[in-house]
C-alpha positions in Angstrom: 11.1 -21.2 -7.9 9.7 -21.0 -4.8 10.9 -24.7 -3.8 14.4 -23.5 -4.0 13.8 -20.3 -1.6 12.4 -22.2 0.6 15.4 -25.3 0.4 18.0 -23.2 1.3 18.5 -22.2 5.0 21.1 -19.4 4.3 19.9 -15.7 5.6 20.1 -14.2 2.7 18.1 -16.2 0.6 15.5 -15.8 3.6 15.9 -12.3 2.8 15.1 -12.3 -0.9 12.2 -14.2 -0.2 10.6 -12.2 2.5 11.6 -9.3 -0.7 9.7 -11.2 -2.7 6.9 -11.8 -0.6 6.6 -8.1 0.0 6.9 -6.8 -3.2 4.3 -9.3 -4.9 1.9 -8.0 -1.9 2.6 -4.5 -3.2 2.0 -5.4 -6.7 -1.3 -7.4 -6.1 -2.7 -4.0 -3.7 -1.8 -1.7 -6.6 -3.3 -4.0 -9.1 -6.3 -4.8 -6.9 -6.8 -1.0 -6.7 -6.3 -0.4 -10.4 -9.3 -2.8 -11.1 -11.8 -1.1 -8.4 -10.7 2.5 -9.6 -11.6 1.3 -13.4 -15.0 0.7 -12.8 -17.2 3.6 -13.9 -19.7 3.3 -10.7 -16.3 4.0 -8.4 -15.4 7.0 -10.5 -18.6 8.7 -10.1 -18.6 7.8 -6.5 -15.1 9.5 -5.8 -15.7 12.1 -8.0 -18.4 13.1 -5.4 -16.2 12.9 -2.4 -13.4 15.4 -3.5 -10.4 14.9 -2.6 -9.2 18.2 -1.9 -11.9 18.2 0.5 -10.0 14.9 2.0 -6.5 16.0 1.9 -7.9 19.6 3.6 -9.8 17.5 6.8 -6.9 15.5 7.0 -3.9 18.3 7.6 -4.9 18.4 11.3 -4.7 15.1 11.8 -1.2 15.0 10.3 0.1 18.2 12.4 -1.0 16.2 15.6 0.7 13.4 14.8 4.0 15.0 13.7 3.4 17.0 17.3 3.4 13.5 19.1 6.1 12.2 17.0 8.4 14.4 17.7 8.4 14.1 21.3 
């Protein structure tokens, strides 16, 4: 398959490929974080953290950038 995406010079086959590429790199991060998350030594170790505590130090962070952004 990936012999004929890469044959073919047309743009929008260049386009489904660079789709491709993309989404199979999305796939592999969620699937790479499935396996860490599924470990029981992980679990502890984020159970620990909180992640209220994360998502409550991380508001002003967020409000600064939206500051900047808008500018």
């Amino acid at each position: 398959m990936s012999m004929e995406l890469s044959e073919n010079t047309n743009g929008q086959d260049n386009e489904s490929r660079d789709t491709l590429y993309l989404l199979s790199g999305a796939a592999m991060i969620v699937f790479g974080a499935g396996l860490i998350l599924s470990t029981p030594i992980m679990r502890r170790y984020l159970s620990g953290v909180g992640v209220g505590n994360l998502i409550q130090a991380a508001i002003p962070d967020f409000e600064r950038y939206v500051k900047l952004r808008s500018m």
